[in-house]
N, C-alpha and C positions, 0 to 999 in steps of 0.2 A: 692189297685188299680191294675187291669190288663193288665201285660205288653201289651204295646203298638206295633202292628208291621208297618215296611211302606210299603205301597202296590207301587212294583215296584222300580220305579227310582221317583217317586212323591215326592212332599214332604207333602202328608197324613199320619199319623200314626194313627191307629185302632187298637180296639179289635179284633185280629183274627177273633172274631163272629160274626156275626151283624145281621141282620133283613131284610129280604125281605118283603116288605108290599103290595103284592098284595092281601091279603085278607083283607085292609085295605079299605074300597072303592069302592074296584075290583067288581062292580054288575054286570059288564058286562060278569065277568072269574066266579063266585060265588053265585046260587040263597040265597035270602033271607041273606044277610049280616045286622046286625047290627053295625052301626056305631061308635054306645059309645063303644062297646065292640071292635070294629080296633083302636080309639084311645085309650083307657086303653093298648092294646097292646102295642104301640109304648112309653107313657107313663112309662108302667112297663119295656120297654128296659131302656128306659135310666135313667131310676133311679136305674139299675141293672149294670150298668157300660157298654152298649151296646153303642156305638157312631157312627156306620156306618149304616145309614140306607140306603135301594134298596126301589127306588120308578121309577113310570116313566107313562108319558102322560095318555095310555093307557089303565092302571088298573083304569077305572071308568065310561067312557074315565074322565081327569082331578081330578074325585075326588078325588082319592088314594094322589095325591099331595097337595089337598087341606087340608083333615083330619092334614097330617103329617105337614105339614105347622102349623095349627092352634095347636099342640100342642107343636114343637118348640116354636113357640112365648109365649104359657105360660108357658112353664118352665123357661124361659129368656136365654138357656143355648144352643144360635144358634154358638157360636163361640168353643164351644166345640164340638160338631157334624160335621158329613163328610156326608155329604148329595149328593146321588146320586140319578140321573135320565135319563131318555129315551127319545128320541124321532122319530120320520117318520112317522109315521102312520100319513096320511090326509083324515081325513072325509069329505064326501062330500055327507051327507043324507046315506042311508043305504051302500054308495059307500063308499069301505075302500083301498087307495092304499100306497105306499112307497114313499117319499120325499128325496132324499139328496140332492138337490139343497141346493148352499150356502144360498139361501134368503130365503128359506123354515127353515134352523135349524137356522139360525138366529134367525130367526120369532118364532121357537118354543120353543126357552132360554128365549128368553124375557117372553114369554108367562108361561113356568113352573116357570122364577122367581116370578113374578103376585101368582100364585097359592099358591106357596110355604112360598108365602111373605118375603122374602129376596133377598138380591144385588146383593149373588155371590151365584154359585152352587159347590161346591168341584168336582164334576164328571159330565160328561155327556156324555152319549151315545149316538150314531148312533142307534136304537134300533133292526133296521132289513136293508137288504143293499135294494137301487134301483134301477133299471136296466138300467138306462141312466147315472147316474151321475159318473165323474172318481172316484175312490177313496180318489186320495192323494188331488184333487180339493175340494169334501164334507169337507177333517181333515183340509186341508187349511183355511177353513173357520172358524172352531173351532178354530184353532190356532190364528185366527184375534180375538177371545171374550176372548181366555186366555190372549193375552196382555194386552187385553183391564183390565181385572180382573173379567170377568163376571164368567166365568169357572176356575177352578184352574189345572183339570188335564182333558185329552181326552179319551175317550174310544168307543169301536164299540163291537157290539152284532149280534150274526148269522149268520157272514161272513164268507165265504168261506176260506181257507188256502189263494189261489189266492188276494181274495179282501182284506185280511189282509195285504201279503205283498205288494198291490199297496197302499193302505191306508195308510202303514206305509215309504212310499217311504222317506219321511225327514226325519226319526224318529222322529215322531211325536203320536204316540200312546201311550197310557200308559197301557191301559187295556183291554181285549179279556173278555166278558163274554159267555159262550157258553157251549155245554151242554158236562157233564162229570160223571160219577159219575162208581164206580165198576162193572158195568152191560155192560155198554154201553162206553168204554177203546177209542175209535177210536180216541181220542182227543192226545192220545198219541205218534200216529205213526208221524205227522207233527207240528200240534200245538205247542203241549208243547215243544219239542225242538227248534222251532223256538223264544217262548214266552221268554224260557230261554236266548237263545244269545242275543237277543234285549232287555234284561231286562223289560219285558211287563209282568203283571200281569194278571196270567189268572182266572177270579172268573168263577167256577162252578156252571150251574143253575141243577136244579133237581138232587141234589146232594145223598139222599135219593131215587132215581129211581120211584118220585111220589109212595112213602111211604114201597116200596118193601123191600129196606135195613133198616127199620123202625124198623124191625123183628117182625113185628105185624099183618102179614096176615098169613093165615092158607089157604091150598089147595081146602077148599070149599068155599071161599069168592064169593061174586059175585060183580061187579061193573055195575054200571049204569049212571056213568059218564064218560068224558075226557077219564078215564085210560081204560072204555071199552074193546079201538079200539088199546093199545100199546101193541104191541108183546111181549112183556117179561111179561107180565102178563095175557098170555094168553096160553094155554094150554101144552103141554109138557115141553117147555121152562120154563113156569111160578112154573113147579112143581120140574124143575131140578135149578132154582134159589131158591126156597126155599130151597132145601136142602145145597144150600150154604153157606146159610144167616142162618142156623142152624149150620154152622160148626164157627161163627161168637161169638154163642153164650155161648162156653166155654170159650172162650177171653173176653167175657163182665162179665159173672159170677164171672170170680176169680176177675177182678177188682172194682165189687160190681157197674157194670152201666149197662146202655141198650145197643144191638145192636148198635143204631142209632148213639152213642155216640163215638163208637169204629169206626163207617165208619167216622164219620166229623172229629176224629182226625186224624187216616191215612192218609187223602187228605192231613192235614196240613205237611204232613212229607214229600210231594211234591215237587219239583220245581217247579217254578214259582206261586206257588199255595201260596198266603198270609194270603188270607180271606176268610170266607165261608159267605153266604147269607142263613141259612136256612128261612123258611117261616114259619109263623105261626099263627094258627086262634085265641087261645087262651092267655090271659096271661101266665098261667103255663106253655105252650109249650117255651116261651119266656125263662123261667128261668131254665125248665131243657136243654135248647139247651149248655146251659152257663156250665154245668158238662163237656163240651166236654173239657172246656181248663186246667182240673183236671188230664188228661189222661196221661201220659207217656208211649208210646210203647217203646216197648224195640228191638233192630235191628230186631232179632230172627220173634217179633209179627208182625215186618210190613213186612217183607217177604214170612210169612207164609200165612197175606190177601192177599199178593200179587200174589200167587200162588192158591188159594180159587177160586181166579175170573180169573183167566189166560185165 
């Protein structure tokens, strides 16, 4: 069994690793997805010791929650999983804007329990902030479904330093998911020390720098998606980050893993950094994410990544 950690001041305990499932459903992030093959994923997580899954409204829109839903229920094994999700996002026909009104995230816990097919949700997020609602008013409202027991812990996604700390004006936050990863550090200069004194967990998305720190691109790639239009993976920059993510690869060598394995342990060596979310299309990607918690950096190794991406 894989030690368990607790994310925060909650009283969740996970697998350090767990499973972003937006390519679960996600038609709308994802052409041509197969279905059976997003739940086999989810499936071979948790029969792999994986218990935290990332899901949220919008990867479908609602299906990514329905998939995973339907395979909790037949595994029977919903009281051992940490089941998170998102929400804001209100569709209104091709009209997509942000929600934090209290009676809006009400409206849409009930609604991802529906999907989900269960009582209580372990986590929920604010998934993106909206430009009317107070902050600490939106968590206030959270905080009315965790007594109630609908939600067990609170979190906010894409906010601002600012909207974080008016969000968290009770302390009432539990989790900051937001973007981090060796490339893209900014989350360091306020976040993370803030996340740290408030004992707030912060989960890193694109923690991989959409597949850079992967160590699997070579300087003649070409993209034709998403990653196109991202500065770091675009011309000079993109050619002086590879030569980073090659200095990456004498530290994964000698300990007989990938790249990818050596960046998701480092993060763990973090503060406030508990858990990671990697993402994954296939089964197998599922199982070798799970190598990362095999890793022991040694003070020397995490200082020397640390200096790699300065």
């Amino acid at each position: 069994m894989t030690k368990q950690v607790r994310i925060g001041k909650t009283d969740l305990y996970v697998n350090p690793i767990g499973l972003g499932t937006n390519a679960v459903g996600g038609h709308n992030l994802y052409p041509n997805l197969d279905e059976e093959v997003g739940k086999e994923l989810v499936r071979t997580a948790i029969n792999h010791g994986v218990n935290f899954l990332d899901t949220a409204f919008i990867y479908g829109p609602g299906r990514s929650e329905e998939l995973v839903g339907e395979v909790i229920k037949e595994t029977g094994k919903r009281n051992e999983l940490v089941i998170a999700t998102k929400g804001a996002h209100k569709l209104d026909g091709e009209n997509v804007t942000f929600d934090n009104s209290p009676a809006f995230l009400k409206q849409s816990v009930e609604e991802s329990l529906r999907r989900l097919q269960t009582d209580y949700l372990d986590l929920f997020y604010i998934h993106f902030p909206d430009e009317n609602t107070p902050k600490d008013e939106a968590v206030g409202a959270l905080k009315q479904l965790k007594d109630e027991g609908k939600i067990r812990a609170i979190g906010v996604s894409n906010f601002s330093i600012e909207q974080l700390k008016e969000a968290n004006k009770d302390g009432y936050v539990d989790v900051i998911q937001g973007n981090y990863n060796l490339i893209q550090r900014e989350a360091e200069k306020e976040f993370l020390p803030y996340t740290k004194e408030h004992n707030i967990s912060f989960i890193p998305y694109f923690p991989l720098a959409s597949g850079l720190l992967a160590g699997k691109y070579t300087k003649d790639i070409t993209f034709n998606d998403l990653r196109a239009d991202m500065p770091h993976l675009k011309g000079e920059e993109f050619v002086r980050n590879l030569e980073k993510v090659d200095k990456l690869r004498t530290i994964a060598v000698k300990k007989n893993v990938e790249v990818a394995h050596v960046v998701l342990a480092w993060y763990l060596t973090r503060d406030s950094i508990d858990v990671l979310i990697p993402g994954a299309k296939r089964a197998e990607q599922v199982i070798d994410n799970l190598k990362t918690l095999h890793i022991q950096l040694t003070e020397e190794e995490i200082n020397k990544i640390d200096q790699i991406f300065r």
